[in-house]
C-alpha positions in Angstrom: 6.6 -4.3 -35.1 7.7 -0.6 -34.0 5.0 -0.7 -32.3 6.3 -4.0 -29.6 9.3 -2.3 -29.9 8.2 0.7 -28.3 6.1 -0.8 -25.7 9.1 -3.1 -24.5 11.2 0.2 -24.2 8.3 1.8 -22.0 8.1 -1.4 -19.6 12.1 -1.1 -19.2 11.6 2.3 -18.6 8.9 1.9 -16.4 10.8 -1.1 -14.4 14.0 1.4 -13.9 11.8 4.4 -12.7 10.0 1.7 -10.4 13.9 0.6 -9.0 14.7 4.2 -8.6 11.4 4.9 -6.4 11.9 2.0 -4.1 15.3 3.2 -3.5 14.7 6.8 -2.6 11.6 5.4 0.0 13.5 2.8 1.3 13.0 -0.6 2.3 10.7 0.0 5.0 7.9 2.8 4.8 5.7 4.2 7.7 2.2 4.8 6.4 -0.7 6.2 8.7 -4.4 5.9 8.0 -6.8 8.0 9.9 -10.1 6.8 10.0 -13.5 8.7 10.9 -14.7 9.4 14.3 -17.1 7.0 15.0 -20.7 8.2 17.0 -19.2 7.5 20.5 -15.7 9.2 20.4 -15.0 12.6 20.6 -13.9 14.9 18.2 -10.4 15.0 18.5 -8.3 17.7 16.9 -5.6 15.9 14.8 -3.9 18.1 12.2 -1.9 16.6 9.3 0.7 19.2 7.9 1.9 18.0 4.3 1.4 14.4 4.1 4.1 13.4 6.5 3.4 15.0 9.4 0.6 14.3 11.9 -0.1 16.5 15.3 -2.7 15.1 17.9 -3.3 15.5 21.1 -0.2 17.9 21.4 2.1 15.2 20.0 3.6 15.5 17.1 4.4 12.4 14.8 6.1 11.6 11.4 5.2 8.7 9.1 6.9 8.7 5.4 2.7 9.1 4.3 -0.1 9.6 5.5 -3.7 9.1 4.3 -6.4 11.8 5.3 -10.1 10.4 7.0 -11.1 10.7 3.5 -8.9 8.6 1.6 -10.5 5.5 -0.6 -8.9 2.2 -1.4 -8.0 3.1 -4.4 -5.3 6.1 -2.6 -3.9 3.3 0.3 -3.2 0.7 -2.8 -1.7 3.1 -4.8 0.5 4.1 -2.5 2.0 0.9 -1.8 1.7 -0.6 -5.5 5.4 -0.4 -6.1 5.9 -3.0 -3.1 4.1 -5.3 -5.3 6.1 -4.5 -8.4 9.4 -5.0 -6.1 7.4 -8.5 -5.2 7.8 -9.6 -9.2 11.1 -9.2 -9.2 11.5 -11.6 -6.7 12.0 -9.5 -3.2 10.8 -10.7 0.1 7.7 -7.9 1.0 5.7 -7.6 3.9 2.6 -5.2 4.4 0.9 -5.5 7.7 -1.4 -2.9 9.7 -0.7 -2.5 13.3 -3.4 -0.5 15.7 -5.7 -1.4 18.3 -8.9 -3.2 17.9 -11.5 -1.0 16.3 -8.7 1.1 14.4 -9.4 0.2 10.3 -6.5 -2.3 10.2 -9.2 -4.6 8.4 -10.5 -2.9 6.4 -7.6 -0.9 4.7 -6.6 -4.7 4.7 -9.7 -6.3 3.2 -12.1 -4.0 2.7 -16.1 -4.8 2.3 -17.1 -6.9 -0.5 -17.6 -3.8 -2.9 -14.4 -1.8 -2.1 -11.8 -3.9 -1.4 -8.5 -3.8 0.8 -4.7 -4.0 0.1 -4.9 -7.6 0.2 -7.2 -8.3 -2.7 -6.3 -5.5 -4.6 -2.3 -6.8 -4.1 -3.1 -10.2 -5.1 -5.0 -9.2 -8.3 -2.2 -6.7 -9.2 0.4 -9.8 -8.8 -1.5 -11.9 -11.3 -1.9 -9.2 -13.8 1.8 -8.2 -14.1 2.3 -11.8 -14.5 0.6 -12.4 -17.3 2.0 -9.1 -19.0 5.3 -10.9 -18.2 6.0 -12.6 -21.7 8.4 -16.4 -21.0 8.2 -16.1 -17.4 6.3 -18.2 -14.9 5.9 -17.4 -11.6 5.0 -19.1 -8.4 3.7 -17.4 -5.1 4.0 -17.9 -1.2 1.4 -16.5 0.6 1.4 -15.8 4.5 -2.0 -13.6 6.1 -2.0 -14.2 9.6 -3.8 -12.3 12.3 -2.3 -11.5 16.0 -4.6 -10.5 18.9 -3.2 -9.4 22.1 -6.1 -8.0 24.1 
């Protein structure tokens, strides 16, 4: 019994620690993937100072994270995981990538088959803290739409 008794503490914890994060970040965050140079661009120098900070092509730009060329899935989705926990306590959230074509917007979105996206990963993490979440029931909207204006 000590032992449901302590876990319930922790997830209170844990839900007051998550409140706490969302409100030093804010309720909307700036995040900047850089993807590899493909085989028919040029190097370009971009330098990255902290992980906030992004100078290219003698421009300087800030974003409240950014995620190096050699980021994985896993590093995007944990960075925006506490959206989703904000998402269970029944907040509005949006995530959408913006860029032009040929940027990575799909596939920090949905990834290949073996490594997959924000999307996927979001929607797996929504159904798992639901069914940690003892007497409540949920019930989701879901919205993915795509805008091309070439």
């Amino acid at each position: 019994n000590s032992f449901f008794d302590e876990m319930s503490k922790l997830k209170e914890a844990r839900k007051v620690l998550t409140k706490k994060l969302a409100d030093s970040q804010g309720s909307i965050r700036v995040l900047c993937r850089i993807r590899p140079n493909n085989y028919l661009e040029k190097i370009v120098r971009t330098t990255v100072y902290g992980n906030d900070k992004l100078f290219f092509d003698e421009h300087e730009f800030e974003f409240d994270h950014i995620f190096p060329q050699n980021c994985s899935q896993e590093e995007v989705f944990e960075e925006i995981h506490p959206a989703i926990e904000t998402a269970m306590k029944a907040c509005n959230v949006s995530l959408f990538a913006y860029g032009q074509t040929g940027s990575g917007k799909t596939y920090t979105m949905e990834g290949p088959e073996n490594n997959r996206g924000v999307n996927l990963r979001a929607l797996r993490s929504l159904f798992d803290l639901a069914d940690e979440a003892e007497g409540m029931k949920y019930s989701y909207q879901l919205t993915i739409l795509e805008v091309y204006n070439e």
